[in-house]
Backbone as numpy.savetxt, mean C-alpha at the origin, in Angstrom:
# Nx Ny Nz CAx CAy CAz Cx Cy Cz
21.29 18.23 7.30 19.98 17.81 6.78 19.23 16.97 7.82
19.66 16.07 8.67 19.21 15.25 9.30 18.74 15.89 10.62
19.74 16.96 11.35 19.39 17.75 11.85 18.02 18.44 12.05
17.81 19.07 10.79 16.77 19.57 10.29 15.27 18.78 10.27
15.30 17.62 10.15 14.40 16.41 10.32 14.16 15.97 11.27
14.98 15.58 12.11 14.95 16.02 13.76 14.15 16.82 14.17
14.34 17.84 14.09 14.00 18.74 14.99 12.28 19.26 14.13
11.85 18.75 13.05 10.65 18.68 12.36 9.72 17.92 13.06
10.25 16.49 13.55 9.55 15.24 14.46 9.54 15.23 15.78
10.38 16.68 16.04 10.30 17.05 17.38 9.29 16.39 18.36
9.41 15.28 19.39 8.29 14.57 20.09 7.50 15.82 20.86
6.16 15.90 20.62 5.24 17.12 21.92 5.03 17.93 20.52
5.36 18.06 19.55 5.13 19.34 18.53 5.67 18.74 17.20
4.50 17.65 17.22 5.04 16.56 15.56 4.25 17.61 14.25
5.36 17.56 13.40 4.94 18.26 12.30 4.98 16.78 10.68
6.44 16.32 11.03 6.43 15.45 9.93 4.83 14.25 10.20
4.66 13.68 8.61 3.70 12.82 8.97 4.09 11.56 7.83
4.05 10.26 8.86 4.59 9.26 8.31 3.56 8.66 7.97
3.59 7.22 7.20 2.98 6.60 6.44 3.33 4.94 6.63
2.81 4.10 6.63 2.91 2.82 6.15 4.22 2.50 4.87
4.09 3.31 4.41 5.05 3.11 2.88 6.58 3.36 3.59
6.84 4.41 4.52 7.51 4.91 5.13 8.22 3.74 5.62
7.37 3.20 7.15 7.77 2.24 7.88 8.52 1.07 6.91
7.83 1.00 6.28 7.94 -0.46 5.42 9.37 0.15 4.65
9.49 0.81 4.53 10.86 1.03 3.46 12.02 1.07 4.42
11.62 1.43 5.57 12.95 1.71 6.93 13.72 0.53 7.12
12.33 -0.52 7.42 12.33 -1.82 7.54 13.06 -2.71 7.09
12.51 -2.33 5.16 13.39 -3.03 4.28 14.75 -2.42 4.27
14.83 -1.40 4.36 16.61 -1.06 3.77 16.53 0.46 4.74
17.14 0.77 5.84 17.31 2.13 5.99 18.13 3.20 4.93
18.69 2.51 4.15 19.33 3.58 3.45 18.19 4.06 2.23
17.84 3.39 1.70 16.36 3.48 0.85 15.46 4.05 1.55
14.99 4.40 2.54 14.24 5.24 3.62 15.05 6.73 3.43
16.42 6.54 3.83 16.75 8.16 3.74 16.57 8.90 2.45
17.37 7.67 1.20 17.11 8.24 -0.01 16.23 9.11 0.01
14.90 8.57 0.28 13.81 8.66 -0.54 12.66 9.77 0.67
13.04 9.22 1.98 12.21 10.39 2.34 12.72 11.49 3.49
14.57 11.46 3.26 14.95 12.48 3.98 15.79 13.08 2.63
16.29 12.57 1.95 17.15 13.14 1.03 15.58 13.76 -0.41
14.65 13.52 -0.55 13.83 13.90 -1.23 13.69 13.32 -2.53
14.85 11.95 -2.88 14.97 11.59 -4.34 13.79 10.78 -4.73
13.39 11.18 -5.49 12.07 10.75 -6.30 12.29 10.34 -7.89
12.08 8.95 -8.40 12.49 8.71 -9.76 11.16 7.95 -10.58
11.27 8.22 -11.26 9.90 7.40 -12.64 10.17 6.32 -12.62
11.02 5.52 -12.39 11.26 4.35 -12.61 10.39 3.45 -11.54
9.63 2.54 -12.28 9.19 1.38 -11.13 9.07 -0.03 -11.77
8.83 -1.02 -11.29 8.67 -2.42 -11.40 7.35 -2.86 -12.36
7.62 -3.61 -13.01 6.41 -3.85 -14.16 4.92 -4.10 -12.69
5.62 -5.23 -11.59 4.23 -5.66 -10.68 3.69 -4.71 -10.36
4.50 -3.14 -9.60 4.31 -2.39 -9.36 2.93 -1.24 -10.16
3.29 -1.58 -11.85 2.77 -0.80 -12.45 1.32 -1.74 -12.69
1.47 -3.08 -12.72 0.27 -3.61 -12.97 -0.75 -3.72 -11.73
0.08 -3.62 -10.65 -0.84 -3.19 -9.44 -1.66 -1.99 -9.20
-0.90 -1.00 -9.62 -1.79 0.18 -9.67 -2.71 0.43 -10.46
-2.70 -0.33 -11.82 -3.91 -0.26 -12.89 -5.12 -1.20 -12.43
-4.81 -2.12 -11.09 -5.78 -2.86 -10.91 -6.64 -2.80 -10.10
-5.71 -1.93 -8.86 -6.61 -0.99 -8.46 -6.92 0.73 -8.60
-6.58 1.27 -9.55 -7.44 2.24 -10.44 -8.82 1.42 -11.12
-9.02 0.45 -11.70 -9.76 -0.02 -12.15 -11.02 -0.94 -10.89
-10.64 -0.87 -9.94 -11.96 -1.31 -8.87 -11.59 0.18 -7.82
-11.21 0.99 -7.97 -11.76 2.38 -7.82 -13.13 2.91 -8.99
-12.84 2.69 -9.65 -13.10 2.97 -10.96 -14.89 2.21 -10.65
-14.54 0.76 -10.48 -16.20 -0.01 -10.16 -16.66 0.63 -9.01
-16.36 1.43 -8.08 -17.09 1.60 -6.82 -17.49 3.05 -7.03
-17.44 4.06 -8.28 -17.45 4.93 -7.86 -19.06 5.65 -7.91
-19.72 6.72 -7.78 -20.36 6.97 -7.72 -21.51 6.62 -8.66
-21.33 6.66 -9.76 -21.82 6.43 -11.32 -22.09 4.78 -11.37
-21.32 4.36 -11.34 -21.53 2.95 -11.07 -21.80 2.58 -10.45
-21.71 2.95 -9.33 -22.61 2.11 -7.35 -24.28 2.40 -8.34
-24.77 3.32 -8.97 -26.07 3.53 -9.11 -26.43 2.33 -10.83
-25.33 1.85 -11.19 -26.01 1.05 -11.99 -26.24 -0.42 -11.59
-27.19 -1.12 -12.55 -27.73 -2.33 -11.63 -26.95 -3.28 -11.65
-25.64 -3.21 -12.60 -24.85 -4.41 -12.96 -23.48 -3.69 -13.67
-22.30 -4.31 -13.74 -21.36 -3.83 -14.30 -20.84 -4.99 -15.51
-20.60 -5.14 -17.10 -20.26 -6.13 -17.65 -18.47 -6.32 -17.24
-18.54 -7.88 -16.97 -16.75 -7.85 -17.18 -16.11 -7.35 -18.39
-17.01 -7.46 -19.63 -16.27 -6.61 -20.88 -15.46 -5.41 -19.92
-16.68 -4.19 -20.02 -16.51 -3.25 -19.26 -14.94 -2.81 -18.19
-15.28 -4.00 -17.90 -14.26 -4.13 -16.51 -12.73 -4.11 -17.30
-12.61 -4.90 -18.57 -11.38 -5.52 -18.95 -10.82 -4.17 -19.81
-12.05 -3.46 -20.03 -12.01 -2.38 -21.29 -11.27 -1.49 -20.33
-11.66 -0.99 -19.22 -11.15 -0.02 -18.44 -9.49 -0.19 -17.78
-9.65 -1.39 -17.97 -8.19 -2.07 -17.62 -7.25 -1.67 -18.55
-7.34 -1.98 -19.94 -7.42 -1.81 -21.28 -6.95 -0.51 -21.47
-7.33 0.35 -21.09 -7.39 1.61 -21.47 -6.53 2.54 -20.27
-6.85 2.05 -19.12 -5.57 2.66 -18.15 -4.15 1.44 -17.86
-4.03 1.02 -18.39 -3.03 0.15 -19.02 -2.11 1.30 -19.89
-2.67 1.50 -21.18 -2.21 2.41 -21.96 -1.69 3.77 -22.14
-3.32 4.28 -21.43 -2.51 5.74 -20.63 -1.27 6.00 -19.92
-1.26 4.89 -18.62 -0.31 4.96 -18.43 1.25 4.92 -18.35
1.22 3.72 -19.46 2.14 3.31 -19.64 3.66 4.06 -20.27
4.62 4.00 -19.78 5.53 4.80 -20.00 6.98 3.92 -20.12
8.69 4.15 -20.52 9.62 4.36 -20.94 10.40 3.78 -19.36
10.05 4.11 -18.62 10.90 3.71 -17.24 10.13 2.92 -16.16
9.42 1.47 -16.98 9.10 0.65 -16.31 10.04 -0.88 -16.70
10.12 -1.60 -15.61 11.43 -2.46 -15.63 10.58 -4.01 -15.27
11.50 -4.94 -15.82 11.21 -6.63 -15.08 12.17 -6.75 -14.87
12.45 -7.25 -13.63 13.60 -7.89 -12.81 13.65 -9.67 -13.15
12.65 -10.41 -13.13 12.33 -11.43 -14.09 12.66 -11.65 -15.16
13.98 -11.85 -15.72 14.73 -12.13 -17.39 13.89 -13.30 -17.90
12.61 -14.21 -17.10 11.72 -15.19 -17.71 10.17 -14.73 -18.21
9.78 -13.49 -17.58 8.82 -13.08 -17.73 8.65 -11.68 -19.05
7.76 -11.34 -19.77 7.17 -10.52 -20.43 6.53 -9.79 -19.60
6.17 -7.92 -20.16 5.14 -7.57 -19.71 3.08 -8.55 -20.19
3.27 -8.56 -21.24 1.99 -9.60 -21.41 2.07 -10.46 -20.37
2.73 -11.20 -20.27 2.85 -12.07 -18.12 1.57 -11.11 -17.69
2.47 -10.38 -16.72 1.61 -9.34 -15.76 0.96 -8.62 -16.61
0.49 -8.08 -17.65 -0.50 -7.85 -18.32 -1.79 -8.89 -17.46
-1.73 -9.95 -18.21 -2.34 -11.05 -18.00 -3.08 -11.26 -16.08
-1.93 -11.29 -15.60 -2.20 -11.61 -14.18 -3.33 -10.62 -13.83
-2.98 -8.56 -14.56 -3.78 -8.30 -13.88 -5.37 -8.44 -14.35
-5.67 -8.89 -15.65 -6.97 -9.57 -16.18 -7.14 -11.00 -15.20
-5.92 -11.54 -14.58 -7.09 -12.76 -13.72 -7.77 -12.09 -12.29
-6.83 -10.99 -11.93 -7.17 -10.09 -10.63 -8.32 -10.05 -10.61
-8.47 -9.33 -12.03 -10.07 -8.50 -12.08 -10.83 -9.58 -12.20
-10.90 -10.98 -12.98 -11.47 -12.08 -13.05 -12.17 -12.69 -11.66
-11.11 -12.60 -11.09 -11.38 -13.73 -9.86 -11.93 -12.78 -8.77
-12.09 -11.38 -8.86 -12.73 -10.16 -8.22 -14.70 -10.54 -8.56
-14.05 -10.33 -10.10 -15.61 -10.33 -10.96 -16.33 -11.78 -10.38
-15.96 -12.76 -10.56 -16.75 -13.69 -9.86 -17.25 -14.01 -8.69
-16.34 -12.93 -7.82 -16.49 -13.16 -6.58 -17.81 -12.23 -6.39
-17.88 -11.19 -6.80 -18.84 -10.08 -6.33 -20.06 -9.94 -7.64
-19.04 -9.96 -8.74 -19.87 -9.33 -10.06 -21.70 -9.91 -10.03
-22.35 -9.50 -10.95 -21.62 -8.37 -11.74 -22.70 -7.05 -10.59
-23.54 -7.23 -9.84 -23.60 -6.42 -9.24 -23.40 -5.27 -8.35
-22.09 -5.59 -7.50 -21.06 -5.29 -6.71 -22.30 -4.54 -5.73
-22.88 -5.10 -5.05 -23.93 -4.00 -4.16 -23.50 -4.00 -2.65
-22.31 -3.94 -2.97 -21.80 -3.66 -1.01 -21.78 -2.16 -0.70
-22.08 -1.83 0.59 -22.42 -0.63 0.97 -20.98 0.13 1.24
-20.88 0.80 -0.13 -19.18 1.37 -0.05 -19.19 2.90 0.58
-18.37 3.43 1.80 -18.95 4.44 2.12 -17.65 5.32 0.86
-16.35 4.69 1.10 -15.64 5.58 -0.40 -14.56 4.75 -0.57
-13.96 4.92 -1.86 -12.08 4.39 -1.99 -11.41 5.67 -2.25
-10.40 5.04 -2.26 -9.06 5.58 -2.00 -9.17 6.80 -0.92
-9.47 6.62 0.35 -10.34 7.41 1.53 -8.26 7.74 2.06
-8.47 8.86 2.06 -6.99 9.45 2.67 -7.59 10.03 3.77
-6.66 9.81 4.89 -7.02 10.14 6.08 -5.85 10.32 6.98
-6.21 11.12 7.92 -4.89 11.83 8.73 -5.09 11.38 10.39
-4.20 10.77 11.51 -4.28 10.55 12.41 -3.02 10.22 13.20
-3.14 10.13 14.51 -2.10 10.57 15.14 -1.94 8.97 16.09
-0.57 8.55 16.30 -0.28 7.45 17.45 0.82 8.00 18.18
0.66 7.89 19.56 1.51 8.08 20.33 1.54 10.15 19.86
2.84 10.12 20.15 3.15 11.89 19.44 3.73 11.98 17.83
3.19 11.33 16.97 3.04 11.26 15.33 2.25 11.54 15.20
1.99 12.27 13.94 1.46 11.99 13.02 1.50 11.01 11.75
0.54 10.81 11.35 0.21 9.44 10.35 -0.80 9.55 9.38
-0.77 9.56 8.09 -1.28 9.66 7.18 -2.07 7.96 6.19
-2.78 7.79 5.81 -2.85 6.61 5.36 -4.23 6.70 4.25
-3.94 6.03 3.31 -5.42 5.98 2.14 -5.60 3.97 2.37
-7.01 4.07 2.30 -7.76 2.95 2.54 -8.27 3.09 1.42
-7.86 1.68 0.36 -8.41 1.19 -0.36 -10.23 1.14 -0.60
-10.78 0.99 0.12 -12.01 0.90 -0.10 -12.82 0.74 1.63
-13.59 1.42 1.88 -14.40 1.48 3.21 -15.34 1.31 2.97
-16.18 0.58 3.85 -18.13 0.04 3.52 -18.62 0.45 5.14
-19.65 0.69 5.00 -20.12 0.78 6.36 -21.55 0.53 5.94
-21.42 -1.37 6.28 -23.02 -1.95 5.73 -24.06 -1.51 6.61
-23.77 -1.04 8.02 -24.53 -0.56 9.03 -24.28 0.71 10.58
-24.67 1.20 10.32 -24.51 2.32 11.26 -23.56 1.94 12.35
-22.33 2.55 12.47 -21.43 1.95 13.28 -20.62 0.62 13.15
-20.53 0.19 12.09 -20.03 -1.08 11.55 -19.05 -0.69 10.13
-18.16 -1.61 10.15 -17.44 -0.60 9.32 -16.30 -2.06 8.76
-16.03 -1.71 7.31 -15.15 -2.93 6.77 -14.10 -2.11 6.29
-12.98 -1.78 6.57 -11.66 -1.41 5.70 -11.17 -2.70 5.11
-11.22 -2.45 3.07 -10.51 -3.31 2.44 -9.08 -2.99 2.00
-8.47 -4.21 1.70 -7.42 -3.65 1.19 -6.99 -4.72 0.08
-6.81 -4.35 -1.01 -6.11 -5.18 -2.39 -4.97 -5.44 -2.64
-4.47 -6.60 -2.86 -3.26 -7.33 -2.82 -3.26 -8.18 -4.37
-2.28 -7.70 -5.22 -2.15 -8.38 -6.51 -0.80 -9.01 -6.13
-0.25 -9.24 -4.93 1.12 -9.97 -4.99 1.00 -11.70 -4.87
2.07 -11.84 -4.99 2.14 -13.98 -5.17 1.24 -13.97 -3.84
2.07 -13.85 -2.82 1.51 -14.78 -1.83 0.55 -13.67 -0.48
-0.67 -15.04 -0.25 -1.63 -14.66 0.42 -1.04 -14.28 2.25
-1.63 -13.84 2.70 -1.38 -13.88 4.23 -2.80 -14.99 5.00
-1.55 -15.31 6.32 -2.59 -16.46 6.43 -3.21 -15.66 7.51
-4.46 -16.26 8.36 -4.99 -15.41 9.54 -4.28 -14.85 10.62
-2.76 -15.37 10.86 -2.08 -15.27 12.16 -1.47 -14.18 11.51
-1.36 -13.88 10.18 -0.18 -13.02 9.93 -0.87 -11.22 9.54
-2.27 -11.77 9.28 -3.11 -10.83 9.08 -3.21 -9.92 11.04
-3.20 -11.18 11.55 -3.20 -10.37 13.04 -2.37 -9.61 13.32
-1.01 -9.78 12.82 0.13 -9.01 13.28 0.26 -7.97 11.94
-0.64 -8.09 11.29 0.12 -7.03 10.35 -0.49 -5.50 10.87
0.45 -4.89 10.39 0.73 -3.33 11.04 -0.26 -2.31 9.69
-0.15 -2.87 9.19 -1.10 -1.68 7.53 -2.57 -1.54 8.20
-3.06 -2.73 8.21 -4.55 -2.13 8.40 -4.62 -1.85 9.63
-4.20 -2.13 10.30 -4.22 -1.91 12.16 -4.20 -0.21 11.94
-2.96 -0.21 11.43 -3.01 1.55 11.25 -4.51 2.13 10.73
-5.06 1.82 9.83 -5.76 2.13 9.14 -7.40 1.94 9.84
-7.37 0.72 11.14 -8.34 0.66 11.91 -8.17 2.42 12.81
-6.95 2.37 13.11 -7.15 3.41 14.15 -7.20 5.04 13.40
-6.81 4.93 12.22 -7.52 6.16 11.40 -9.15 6.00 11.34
-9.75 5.26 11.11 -10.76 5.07 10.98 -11.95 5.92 12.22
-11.35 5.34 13.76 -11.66 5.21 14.82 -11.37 6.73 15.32
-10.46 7.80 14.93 -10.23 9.11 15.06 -11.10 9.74 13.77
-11.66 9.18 12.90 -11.77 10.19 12.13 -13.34 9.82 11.39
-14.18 9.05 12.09 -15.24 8.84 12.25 -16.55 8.54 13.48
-17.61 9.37 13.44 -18.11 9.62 14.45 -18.42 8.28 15.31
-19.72 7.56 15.19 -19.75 6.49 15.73 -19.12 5.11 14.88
-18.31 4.48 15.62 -17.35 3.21 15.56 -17.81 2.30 16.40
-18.37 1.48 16.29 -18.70 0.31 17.01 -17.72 -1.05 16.88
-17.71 -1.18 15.66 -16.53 -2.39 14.87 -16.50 -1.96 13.77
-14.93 -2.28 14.07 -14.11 -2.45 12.06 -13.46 -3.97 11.99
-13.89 -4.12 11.01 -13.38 -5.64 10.03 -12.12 -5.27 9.24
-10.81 -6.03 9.05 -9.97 -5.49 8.63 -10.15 -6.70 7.41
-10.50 -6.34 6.24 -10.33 -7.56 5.26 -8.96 -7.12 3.98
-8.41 -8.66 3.90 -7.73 -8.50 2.73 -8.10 -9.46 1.29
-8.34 -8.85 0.08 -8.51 -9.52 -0.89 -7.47 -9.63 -2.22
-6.92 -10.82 -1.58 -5.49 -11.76 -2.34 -6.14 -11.92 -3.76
-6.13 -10.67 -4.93 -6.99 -11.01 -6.31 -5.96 -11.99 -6.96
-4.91 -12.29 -6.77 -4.18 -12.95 -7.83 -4.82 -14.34 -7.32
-5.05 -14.78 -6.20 -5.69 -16.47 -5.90 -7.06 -16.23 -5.63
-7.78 -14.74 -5.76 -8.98 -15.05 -5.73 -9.62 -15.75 -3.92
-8.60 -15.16 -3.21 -8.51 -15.25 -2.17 -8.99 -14.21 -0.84
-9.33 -14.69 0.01 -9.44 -13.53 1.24 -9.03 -13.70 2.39
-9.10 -13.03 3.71 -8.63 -12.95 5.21 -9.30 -12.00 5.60
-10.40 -11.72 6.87 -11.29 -11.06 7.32 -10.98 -11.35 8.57
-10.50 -10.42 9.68 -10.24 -10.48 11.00 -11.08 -9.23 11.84
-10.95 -9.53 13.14 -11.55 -8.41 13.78 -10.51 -8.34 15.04
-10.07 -7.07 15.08 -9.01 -7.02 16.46 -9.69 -6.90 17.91
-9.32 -7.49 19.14 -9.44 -7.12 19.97 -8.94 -5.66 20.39
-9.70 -5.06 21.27 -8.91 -3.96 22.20 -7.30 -4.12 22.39
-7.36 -5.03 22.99 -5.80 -5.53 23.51 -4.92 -5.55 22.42
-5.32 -6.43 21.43 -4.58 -7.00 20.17 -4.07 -5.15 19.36
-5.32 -4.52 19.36 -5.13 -3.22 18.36 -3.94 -2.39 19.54
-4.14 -2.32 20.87 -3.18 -2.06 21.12 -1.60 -2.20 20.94
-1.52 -3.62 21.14 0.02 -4.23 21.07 0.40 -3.59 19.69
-0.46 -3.82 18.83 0.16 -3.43 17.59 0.35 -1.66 17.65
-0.31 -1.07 18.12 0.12 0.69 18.41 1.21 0.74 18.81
1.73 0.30 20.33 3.04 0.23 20.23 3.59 -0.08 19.85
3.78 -1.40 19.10 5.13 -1.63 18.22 5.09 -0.27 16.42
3.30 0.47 16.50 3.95 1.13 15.34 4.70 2.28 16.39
4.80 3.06 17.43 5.17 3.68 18.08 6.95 3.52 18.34
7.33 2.20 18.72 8.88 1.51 18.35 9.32 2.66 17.28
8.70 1.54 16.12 9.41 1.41 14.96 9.63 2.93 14.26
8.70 4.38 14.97 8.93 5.54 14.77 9.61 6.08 15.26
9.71 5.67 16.75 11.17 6.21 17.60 12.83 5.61 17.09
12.52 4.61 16.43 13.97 4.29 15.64 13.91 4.82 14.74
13.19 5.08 13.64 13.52 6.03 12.69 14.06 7.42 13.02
13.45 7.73 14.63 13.76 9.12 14.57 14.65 9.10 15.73
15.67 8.27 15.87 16.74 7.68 17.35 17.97 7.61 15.77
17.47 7.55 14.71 18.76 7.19 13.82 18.93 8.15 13.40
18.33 9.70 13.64 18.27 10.98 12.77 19.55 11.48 13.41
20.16 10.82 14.19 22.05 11.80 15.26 22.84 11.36 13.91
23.08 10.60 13.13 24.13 10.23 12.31 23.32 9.51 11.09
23.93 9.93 10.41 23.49 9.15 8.36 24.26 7.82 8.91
25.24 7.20 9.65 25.77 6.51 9.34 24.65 5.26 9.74
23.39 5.60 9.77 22.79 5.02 10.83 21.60 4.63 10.44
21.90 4.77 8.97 20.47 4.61 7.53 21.93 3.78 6.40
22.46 2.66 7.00 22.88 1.88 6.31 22.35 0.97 5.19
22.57 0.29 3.96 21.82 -0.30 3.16 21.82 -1.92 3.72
20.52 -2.57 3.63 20.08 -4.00 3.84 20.03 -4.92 2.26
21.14 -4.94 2.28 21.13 -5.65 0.72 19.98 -7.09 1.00
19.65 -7.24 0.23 18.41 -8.51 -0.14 17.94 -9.21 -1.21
17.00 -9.59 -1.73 16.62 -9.83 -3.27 15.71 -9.18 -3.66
15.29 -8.13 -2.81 14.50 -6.68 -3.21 15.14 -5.37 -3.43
16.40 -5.38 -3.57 17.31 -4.75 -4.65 17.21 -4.57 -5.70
16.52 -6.06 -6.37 16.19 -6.10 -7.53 15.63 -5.53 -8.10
14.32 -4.30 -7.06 13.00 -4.09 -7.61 13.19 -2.43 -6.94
14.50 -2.19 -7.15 14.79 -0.80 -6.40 15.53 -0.02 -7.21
15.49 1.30 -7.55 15.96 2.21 -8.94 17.00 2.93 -7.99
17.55 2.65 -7.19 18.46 3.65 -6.38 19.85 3.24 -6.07
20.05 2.51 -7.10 21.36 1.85 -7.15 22.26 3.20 -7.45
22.34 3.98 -8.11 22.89 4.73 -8.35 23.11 5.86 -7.11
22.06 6.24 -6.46 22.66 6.75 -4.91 23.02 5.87 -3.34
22.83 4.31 -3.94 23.28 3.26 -2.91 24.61 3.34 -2.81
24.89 3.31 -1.52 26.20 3.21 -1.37 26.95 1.34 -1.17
26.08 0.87 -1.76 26.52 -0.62 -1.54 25.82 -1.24 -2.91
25.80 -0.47 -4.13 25.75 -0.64 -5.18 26.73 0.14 -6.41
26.71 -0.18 -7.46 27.99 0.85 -8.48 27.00 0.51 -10.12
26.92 2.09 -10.08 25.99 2.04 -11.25 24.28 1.88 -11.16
23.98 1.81 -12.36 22.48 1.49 -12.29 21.95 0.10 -12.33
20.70 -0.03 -11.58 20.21 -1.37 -11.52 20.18 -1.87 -12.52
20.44 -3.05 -13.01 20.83 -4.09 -14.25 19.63 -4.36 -15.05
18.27 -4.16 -14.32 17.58 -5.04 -14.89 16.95 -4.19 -15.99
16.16 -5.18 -16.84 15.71 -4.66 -18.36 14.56 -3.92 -18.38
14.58 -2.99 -19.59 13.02 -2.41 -19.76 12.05 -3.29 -20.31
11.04 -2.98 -19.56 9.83 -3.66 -19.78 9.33 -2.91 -21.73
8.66 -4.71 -22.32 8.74 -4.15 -23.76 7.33 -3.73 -23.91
């Protein structure tokens, strides 16, 4: 099998195409990387934060979209209703808290302050010049390919350009850490292949749980350094494809929030934690 994956990422004639989600899972645990994107296992099961993150941003997809960019105002009713309602839809049988102190109403809750501390910040007009969300886009570093969706893109002026990105987790990033982070960097240089004139991109992040932000602009130099190290971190993924023995598990306290106990080889049985009520 690994073989076979190999010779897919073949360097000079890249076919596989990696992702941010990718890197980040290698990172955290190589064996959770193979699981999941050489062995193909895919499960319903996810984390209550997990699930309240995605309803929160479905729901400011939801404010930017076409229909609404053209109205003059949006009510927070509105806002909470839509929450409200893809909350429900979605909600399903194989969502979990790893937290034995917390309720789903908890994170229920949190994600009504998201949208809160969003709504005050912008509401109720929201008139920023959004060029689209959830913008999926395809681009290449080094001899990869790379795939990536951007939360939300504005381009307030011809050649000017803001990639956002939404964060419902505890903690904020501070400016130094926003420099080194590897997500939007990626997502600058999709941008920069896959739009005509680029003059500047703003890489902003908006921390909704503190109602918080971080707005940077990379140098030349800076967007470089960070290309190569995403360039590294793909040649080890694909330097570990000679032996499985070589996608070992990184036990941690993000175990907790991982459904693959059952094909971990440094776990026995299924993850412990409870269904969400």
């Amino acid at each position: 099998m690994l073989n076979k994956i190999r010779q897919m990422i073949s360097k000079g004639t890249p076919s596989k195409t990696f992702s941010y989600s990718q890197l980040s899972s290698f990172k955290n645990c190589p064996q959770q990387y193979k699981i999941i994107y050489l062995d193909g296992v895919r499960k319903s099961s996810e984390s209550i934060e997990a699930f309240m993150g995605k309803r929160v941003h479905e729901v400011l997809e939801w404010l930017y979209s076409k229909d609404n960019r053209a109205k003059p105002y949006i009510t927070f009713d509105r806002l909470c209703q839509t929450f409200d309602n893809l909350w429900v839809e979605h909600w399903h049988k194989d969502i979990h808290i790893a937290d034995t102190r917390k309720n789903s109403d908890f994170y229920y809750s949190i994600g009504k302050r998201c949208l809160s501390n969003y709504y005050s910040r912008y509401g109720p007009t929201f008139d920023q010049r959004v060029e689209d969300t959830e913008v999926d886009l395809k681009f290449t570093i080094g001899d990869y390919n790379f795939r990536g969706i951007i939360d939300r893109l504005d381009q307030p002026e011809p050649g000017k350009w803001i990639v956002h990105d939404y964060k419902t987790s505890k903690r904020p990033k501070t400016e130094r850490q926003a420099m080194n982070d590897i997500q939007l960097a990626l997502y600058q240089i999709a941008v920069e292949q896959n739009f005509g004139q680029v003059n500047e991109i703003s890489l902003s992040w908006h921390f909704l749980r503190m109602g918080s932000e971080v707005t940077i602009l990379h140098t030349r130099e800076q967007l470089e350094k960070l290309r190569k190290k995403l360039i590294k971190m793909v040649d080890k993924i694909y330097n570990c494809l000679d032996n499985e023995n070589n996608f070992i598990p990184k036990e941690s306290i993000l175990c907790h929030w991982c459904y693959l106990w059952e094909e971990c080889t440094a776990k026995i049985g299924p993850n412990p934690v409870r269904r969400a009520d």
